[in-house]
C-alpha positions in Angstrom: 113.1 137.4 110.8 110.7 138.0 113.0 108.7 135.2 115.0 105.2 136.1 113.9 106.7 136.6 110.1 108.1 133.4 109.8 104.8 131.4 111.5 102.8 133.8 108.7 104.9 132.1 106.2 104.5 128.7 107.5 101.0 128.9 107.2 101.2 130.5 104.0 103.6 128.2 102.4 101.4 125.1 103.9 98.1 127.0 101.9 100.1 127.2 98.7 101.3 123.1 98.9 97.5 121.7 100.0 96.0 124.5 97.0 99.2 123.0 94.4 97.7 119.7 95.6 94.5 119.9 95.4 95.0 121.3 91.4 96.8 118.9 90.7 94.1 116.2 91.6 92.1 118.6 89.5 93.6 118.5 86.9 93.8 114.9 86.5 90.5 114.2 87.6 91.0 112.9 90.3 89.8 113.7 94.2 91.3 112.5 97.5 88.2 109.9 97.5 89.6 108.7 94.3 93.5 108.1 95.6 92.0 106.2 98.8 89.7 103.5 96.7 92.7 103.4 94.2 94.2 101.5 97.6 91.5 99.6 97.9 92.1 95.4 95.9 88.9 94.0 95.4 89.2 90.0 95.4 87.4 86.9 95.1 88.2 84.4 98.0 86.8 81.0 97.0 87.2 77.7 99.0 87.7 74.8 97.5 86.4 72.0 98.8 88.0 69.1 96.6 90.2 65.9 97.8 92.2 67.1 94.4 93.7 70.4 96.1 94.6 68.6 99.3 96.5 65.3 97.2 97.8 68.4 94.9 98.9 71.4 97.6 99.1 69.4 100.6 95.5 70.5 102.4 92.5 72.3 101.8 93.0 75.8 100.5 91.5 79.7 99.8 92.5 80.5 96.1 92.6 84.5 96.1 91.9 85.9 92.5 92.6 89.5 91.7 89.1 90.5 90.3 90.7 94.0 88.6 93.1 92.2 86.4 90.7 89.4 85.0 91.0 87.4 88.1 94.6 86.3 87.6 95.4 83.8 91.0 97.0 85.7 93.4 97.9 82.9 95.9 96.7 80.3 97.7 96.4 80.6 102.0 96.3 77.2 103.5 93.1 76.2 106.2 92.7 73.0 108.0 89.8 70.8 108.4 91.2 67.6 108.4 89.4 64.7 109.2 90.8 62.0 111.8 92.6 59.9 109.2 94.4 63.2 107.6 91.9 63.0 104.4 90.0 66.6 104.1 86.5 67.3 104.9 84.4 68.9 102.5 83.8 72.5 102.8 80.1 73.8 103.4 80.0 77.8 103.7 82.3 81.1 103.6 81.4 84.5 105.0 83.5 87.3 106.2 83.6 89.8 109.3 85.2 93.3 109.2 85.2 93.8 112.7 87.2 90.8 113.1 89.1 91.3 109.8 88.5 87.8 109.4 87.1 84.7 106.5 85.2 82.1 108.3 84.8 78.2 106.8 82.3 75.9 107.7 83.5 71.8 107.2 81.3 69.0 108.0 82.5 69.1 111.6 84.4 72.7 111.9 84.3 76.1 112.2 87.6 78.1 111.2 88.7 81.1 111.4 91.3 82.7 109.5 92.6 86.0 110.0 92.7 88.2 106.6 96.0 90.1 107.8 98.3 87.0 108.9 96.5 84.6 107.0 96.6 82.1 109.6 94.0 80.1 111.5 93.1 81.9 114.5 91.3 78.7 116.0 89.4 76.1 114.3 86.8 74.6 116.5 84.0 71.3 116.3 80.8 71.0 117.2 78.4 68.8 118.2 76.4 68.1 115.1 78.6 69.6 112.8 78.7 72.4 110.6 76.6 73.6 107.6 76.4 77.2 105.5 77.1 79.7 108.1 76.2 83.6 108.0 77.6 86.7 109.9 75.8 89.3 111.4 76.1 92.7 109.1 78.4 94.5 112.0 80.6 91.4 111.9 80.1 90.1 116.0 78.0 87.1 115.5 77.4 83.8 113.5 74.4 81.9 112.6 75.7 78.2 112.4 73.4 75.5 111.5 74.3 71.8 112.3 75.1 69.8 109.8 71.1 69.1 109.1 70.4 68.3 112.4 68.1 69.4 115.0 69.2 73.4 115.9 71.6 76.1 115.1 74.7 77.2 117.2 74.3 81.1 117.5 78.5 81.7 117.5 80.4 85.0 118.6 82.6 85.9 116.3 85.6 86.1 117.9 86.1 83.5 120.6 83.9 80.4 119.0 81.7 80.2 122.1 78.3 79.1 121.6 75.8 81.8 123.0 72.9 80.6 122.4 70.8 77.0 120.4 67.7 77.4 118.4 66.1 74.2 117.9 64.3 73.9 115.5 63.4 70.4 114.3 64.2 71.1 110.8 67.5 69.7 109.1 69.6 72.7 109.6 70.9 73.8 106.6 71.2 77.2 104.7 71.7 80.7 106.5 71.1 84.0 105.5 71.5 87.3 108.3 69.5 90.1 106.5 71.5 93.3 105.7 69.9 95.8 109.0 71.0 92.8 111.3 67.8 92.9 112.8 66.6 88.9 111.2 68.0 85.7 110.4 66.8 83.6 107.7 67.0 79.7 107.9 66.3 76.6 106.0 65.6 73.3 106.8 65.9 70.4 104.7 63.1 68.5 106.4 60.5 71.4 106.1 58.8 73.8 103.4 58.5 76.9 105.2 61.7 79.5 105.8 62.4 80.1 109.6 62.9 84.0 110.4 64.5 84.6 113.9 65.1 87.9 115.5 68.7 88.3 115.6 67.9 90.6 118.7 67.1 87.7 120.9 67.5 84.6 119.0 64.3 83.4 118.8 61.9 82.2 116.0 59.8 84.5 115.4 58.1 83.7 112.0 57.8 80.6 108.9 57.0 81.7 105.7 55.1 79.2 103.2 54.4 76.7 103.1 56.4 76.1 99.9 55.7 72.9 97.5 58.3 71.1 98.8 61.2 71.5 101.6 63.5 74.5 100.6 66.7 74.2 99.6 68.9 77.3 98.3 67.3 80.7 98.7 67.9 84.0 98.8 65.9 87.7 100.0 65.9 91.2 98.9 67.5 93.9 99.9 64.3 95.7 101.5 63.3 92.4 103.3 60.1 92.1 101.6 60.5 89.0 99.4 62.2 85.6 99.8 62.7 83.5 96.2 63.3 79.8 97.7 64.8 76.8 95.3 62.5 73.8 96.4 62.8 70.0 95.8 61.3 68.2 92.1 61.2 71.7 90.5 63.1 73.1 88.0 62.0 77.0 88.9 61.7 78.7 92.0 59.2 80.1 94.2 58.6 83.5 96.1 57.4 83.8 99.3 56.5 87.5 101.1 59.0 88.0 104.5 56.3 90.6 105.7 53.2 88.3 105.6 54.3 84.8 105.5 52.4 83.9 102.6 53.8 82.3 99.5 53.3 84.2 96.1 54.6 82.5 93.0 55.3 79.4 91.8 57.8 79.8 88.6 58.4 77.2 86.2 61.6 76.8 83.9 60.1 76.7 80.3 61.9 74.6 77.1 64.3 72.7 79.6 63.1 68.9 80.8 64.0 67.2 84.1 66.7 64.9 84.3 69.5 62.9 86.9 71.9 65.3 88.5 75.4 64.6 90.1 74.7 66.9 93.3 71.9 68.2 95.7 69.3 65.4 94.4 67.5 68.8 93.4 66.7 70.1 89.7 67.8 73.6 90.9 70.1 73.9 93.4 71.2 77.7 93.4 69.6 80.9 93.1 70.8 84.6 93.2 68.9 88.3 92.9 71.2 90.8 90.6 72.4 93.4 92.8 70.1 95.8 91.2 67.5 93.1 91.9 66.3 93.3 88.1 67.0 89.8 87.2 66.9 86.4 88.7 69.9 83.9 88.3 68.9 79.9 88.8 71.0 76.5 88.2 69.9 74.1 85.7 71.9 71.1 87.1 71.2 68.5 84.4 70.9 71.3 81.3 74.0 72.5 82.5 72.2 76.1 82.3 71.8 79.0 84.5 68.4 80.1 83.5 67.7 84.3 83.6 64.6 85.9 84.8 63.5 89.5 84.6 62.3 90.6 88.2 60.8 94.0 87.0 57.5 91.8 86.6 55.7 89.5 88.7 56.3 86.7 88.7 59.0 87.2 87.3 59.3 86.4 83.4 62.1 83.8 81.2 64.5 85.6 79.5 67.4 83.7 78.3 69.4 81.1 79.2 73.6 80.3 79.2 75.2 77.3 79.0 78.2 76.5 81.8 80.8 73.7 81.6 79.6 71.3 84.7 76.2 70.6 86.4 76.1 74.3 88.4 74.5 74.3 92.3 75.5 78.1 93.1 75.1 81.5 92.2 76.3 84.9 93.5 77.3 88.4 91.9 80.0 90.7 91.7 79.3 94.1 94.3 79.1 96.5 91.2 76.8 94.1 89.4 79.1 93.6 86.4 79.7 89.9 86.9 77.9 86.9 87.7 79.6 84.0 89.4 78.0 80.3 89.0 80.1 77.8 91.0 81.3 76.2 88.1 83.9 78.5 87.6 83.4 81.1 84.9 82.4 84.6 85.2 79.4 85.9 83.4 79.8 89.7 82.5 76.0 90.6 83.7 75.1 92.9 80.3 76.7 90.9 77.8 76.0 87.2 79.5 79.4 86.2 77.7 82.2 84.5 79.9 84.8 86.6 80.3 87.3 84.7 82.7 87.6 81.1 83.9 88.8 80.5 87.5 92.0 78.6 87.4 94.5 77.1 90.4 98.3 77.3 90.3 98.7 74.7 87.6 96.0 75.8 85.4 93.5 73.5 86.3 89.8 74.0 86.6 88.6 75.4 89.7 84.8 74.8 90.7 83.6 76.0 94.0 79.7 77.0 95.6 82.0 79.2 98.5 82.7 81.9 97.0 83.3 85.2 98.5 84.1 88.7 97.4 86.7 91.1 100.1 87.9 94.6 99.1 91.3 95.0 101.0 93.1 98.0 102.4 96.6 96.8 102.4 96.1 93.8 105.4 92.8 95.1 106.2 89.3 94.1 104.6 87.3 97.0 104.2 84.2 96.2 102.2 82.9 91.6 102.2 80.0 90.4 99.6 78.2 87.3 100.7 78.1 83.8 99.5 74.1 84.4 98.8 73.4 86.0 96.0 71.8 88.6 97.7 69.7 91.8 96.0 71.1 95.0 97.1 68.2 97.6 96.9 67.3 99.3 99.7 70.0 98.8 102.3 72.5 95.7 101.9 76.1 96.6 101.6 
């Protein structure tokens, strides 16, 4: 056969298997784009924080739950934070980088981080002050570390653990949120009743928004950046502040629910998460044992319903495709329905409860796509 027959072959031969190919995804409705995600694992990562798993499994742990078959435990990856005397310190925040295919957990004193492929701890590292609810800058390079409600935050890099920079602040460091075009930082104090916004560019305060009624505790932003909705102390509602302006908006008021003692947080709602559509509002009802459900198609934003959970709750975030809802005490809310669908369990089929709660899509050892601890809203340009 001749040598420019037999490459006309080849290439003829290599048409006919990519067209076969590309029929047969046809035909079963499926495109290349479809075989990749089918790779793709989506998980839920929460940290548990309780002396119960270290007496139980020997040390504090990430319980990994397979969110596509009804969050089944998958396994358990062992961290540190250890106190002194060997007894674990209680966890404080999650949050994820791709660039360093890394989870990151905040103790009282610590910063670790663990590496998503090896599951090890890469290092684990103490600061003066300690450590509160950290967030990660959207292209994964740099952490916003408040002290554990002291005077400043530790602006982190991602990957060695230095410290590049301190922003004092004055304020009971507390609660962090990076917004999602990486260009601002929003932070809460517990001794103050405005929200701090620094420029993530420089690392300087550059704005407060409020004042609020009281100091702020959980909070949470839209995706566009516009609008902050801010748990306070004494009240059993929330209120919204406007990013662009400074200025607060609305006070909101739970309706048919009274005050009462609560076990955590000293606050009557402690948690607060935007739907990632942004449609509704989540909030905890610690002594009701509620999370209460705002539509935010109106403003304020109006009551809708409420559901009952089986402990005081103090967190709220969302699934990425908006199906579920996830309240910290451990069952997941399909969004539509508001009916529990799945309670998180550990290894022994005991009750698992955590306010660190993350969700990672994995690509074999690597994480592809990270959610946030926040229950953020994902209009306009958060992913």
């Amino acid at each position: 056969m001749k040598p420019l027959l037999k490459i006309t072959l080849s290439v003829l031969f290599a048409a006919a298997l990519v067209a076969t190919l590309s029929s047969a995804l046809m035909l079963s409705g499926e495109t290349s784009a479809d075989v990749n995600a089918a790779k793709v694992k989506r998980y839920l990562y929460v940290a548990t924080p309780g002396i119960r798993d270290y007496l139980e499994y020997g040390g504090h742990g990430i319980l990994v739950y397979d969110i596509a078959d009804k969050y089944k435990l998958v396994k358990r990856i062992s961290t540190g934070g250890l106190k002194a005397n060997g007894t674990p310190s209680n966890v404080k925040g999650v949050a994820v980088s791709l660039a360093t295919n890394s989870i990151y957990v905040t103790t009282l004193e610590a910063l670790q981080r663990i590496d998503l492929a090896t599951e090890k701890i890469v290092w684990e590292k103490k600061y003066e002050g300690g450590c509160d609810r950290l967030s990660i800058s959207p292209d994964g390079k740099v952490i916003y570390l408040p002290t554990l409600e002291k005077e400043n935050w530790n602006v982190v890099d991602a990957v060695s653990g230095d410290v590049i920079k301190q922003i004092f602040t004055n304020s009971g460091a507390h609660n962090t949120l990076y917004g999602g075009d990486g260009n601002y930082v929003y932070m809460a104090g517990l001794r103050t009743n405005t929200l701090g916004v620094s420029d993530a560019r420089t690392h300087t305060m550059i704005k407060q928004v409020g004042p609020f009624e009281k100091p702020v505790r959980p909070f949470t932003i839209n995706g566009s950046q516009t609008l902050c909705y801010v748990n306070v102390n004494g009240l059993l509602g929330f209120e919204i502040g406007d990013l662009k302006t400074g200025e607060k908006l609305h006070h909101v008021e739970v309706i048919g629910f009274q005050q009462g003692p609560v076990k955590r947080h000293g606050c009557p709602s402690h948690g607060i998460g935007l739907t990632p559509d942004e449609k509704e509002v989540w909030i905890c009802d610690a002594f009701n044992q509620r999370m209460h459900i705002f539509d935010n198609t109106v403003m304020p934003p109006k009551q809708l319903a409420s559901v009952e959970v089986r402990d005081q709750p103090g967190w709220i975030t969302f699934s990425l495709d908006g199906k579920h809802a996830y309240p910290s005490t451990g069952e997941i809310f399909d969004l539509k329905t508001r009916k529990i669908v799945a309670t998180l369990k550990d290894e022994k089929g005991g009750v698992v409860m955590s306010e660190k709660v993350v969700e990672i899509h994995m690509d074999g050892t690597k994480a592809v796509k990270a959610g946030d601890q926040f229950g953020i809203g994902r209009v306009s340009g958060i992913e």
